[in-house]
C-alpha positions in Angstrom: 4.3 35.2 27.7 1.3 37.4 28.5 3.1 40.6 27.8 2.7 38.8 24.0 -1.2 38.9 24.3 -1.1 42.7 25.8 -1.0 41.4 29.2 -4.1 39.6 28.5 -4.5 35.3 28.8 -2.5 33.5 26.3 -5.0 31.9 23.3 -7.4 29.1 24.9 -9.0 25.7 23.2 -10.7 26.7 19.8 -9.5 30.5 19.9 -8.2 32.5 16.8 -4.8 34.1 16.8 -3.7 36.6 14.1 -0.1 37.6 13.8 -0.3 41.2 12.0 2.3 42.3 9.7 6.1 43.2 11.4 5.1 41.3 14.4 7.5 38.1 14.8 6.0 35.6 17.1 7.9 32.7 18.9 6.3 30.0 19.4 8.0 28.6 23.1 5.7 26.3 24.9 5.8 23.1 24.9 1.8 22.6 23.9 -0.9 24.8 22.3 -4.1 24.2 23.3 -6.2 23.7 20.3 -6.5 26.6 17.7 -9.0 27.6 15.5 -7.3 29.5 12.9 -4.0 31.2 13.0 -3.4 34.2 10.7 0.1 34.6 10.0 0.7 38.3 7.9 4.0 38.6 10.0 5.8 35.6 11.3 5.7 32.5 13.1 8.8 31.1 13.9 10.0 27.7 15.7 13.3 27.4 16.8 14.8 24.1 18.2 16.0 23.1 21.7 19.6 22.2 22.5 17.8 19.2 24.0 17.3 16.7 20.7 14.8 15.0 22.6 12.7 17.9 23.7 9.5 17.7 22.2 7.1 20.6 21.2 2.9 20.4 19.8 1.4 22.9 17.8 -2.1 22.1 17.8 -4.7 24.3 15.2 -7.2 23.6 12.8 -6.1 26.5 10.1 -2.7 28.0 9.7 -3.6 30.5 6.6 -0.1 32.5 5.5 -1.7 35.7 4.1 1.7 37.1 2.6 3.6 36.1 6.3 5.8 33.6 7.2 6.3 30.1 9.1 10.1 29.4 9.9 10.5 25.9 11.6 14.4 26.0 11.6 16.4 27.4 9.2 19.3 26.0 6.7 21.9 27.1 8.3 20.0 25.9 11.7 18.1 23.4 10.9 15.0 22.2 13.5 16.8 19.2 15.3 14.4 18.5 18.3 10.8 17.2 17.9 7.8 19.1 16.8 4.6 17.9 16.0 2.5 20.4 13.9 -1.4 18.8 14.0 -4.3 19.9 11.9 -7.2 18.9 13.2 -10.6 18.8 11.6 -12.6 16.2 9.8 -13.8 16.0 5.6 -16.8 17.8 6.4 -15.6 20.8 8.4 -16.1 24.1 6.6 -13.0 25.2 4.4 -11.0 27.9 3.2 -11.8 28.6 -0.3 -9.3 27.6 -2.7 -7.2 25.6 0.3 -9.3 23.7 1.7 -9.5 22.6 5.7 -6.7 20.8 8.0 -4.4 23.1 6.1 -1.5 25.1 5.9 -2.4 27.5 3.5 0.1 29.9 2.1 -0.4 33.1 -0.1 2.1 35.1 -1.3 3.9 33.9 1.9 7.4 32.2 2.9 6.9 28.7 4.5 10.0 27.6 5.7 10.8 24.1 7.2 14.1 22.3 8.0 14.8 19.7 9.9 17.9 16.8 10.7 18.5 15.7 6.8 17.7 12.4 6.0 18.4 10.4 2.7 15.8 9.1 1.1 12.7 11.1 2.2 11.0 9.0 0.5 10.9 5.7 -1.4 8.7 3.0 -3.3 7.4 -0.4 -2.4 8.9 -3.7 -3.5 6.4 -5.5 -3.1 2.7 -5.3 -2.4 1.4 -5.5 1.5 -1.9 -6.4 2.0 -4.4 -5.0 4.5 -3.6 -6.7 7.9 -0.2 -6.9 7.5 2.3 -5.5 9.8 5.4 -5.7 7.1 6.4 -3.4 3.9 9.8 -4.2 1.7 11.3 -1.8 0.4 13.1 -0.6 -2.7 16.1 0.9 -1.4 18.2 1.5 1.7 17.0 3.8 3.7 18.2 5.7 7.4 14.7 5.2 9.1 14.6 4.2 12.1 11.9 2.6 15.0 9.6 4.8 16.7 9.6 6.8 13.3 6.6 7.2 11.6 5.8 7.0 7.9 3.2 7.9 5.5 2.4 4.7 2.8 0.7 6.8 -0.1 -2.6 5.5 -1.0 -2.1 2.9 -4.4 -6.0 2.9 -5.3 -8.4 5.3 -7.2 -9.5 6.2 -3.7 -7.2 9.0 -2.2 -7.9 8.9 1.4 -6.4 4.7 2.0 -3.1 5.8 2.9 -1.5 4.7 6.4 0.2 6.6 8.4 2.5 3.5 10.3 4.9 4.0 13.1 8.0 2.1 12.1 8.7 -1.3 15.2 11.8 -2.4 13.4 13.9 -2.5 10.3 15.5 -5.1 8.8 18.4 -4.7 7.0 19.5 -8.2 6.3 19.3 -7.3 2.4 20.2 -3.7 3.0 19.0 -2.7 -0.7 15.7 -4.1 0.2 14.9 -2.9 3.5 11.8 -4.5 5.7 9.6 -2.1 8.1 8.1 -4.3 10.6 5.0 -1.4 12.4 3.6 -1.6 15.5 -0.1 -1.7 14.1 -1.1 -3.9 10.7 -2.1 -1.7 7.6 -5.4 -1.0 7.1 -5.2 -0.6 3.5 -3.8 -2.8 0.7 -0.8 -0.8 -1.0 0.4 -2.2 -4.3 3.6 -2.5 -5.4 3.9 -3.7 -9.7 4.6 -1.6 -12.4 2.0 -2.5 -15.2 
């Protein structure tokens, strides 16, 4: 709403937006253009849509909580439509000390997130998948389902081969071993054995 920006345009591509302290802003379209750094010292707060399905992007390259806060949902209302937060930025983009770029920093700030509860949030390997392949086995049952995506942690000394994999199908024939089938191959090798 414009009466938000003192009657001026709402933020454009690659424009700042500080949030000063006791101000509470809602964040209610459906798409941000892309952000260069938002400075939170009140609070920023996403609220879900009765519509599950509804779907939301918050676009920046800095969120930097300066003693503010970030409320996506809350415990007794959790977040149950679908929000995608992006950071965008590359390595070699200049950072904030201490925190670093693509971030959400926080200092002496509340960041709040909750969303539909799922059991586990996480899990290990069974076995190791090999670059190319399409396929992970799991080590326990798990409620994910296709068109999720996942995040396989990186298994090597080198930090940044992780895959980020949306999920095609699950197999539950053995249900304590679980089988993600993805709609793309890995690109890394991600190792499963305990040595």
């Amino acid at each position: 709403m414009d009466t938000t920006w003192g009657g001026e345009f709402t933020p454009m591509h690659m424009e700042s937006v500080y949030v000063p302290p006791g101000l509470n802003l809602l964040v209610d379209v459906n798409k941000t253009p892309e952000l260069n750094a938002v400075i939170v010292e009140g609070t920023l707060i996403f609220t879900p849509e009765t519509d599950e399905n509804h779907e939301r992007f918050f676009d920046a390259r800095y969120i930097f909580l300066n003693g503010g806060t970030m409320e996506v949902g809350t415990e007794e209302h959790p977040y149950t439509s679908k929000l995608t937060i992006t950071m965008h930025g590359t390595v070699y983009d200049p950072y904030l000390p201490i925190y670093g770029n693509k971030v959400i920093g926080c200092r002496r700030c509340v960041l709040d997130m909750h969303g539909i509860e799922r059991t586990p949030t996480w899990t290990m390997l069974e076995t190791t998948s090999e670059a190319g392949e399409d396929t992970v086995t799991l080590s326990e049952a798990v409620d994910w389902q296709a068109g999720e995506w996942v995040a396989i942690a990186s298994t090597s000394f080198e930090g940044r081969e992780s895959d980020q994999m949306q999920i095609k199908d699950v197999d539950n024939t053995n249900p304590d071993k679980p089988i993600l089938t993805f709609t793309q191959p890995l690109v890394y090798r991600h190792y499963a054995a305990i040595e």
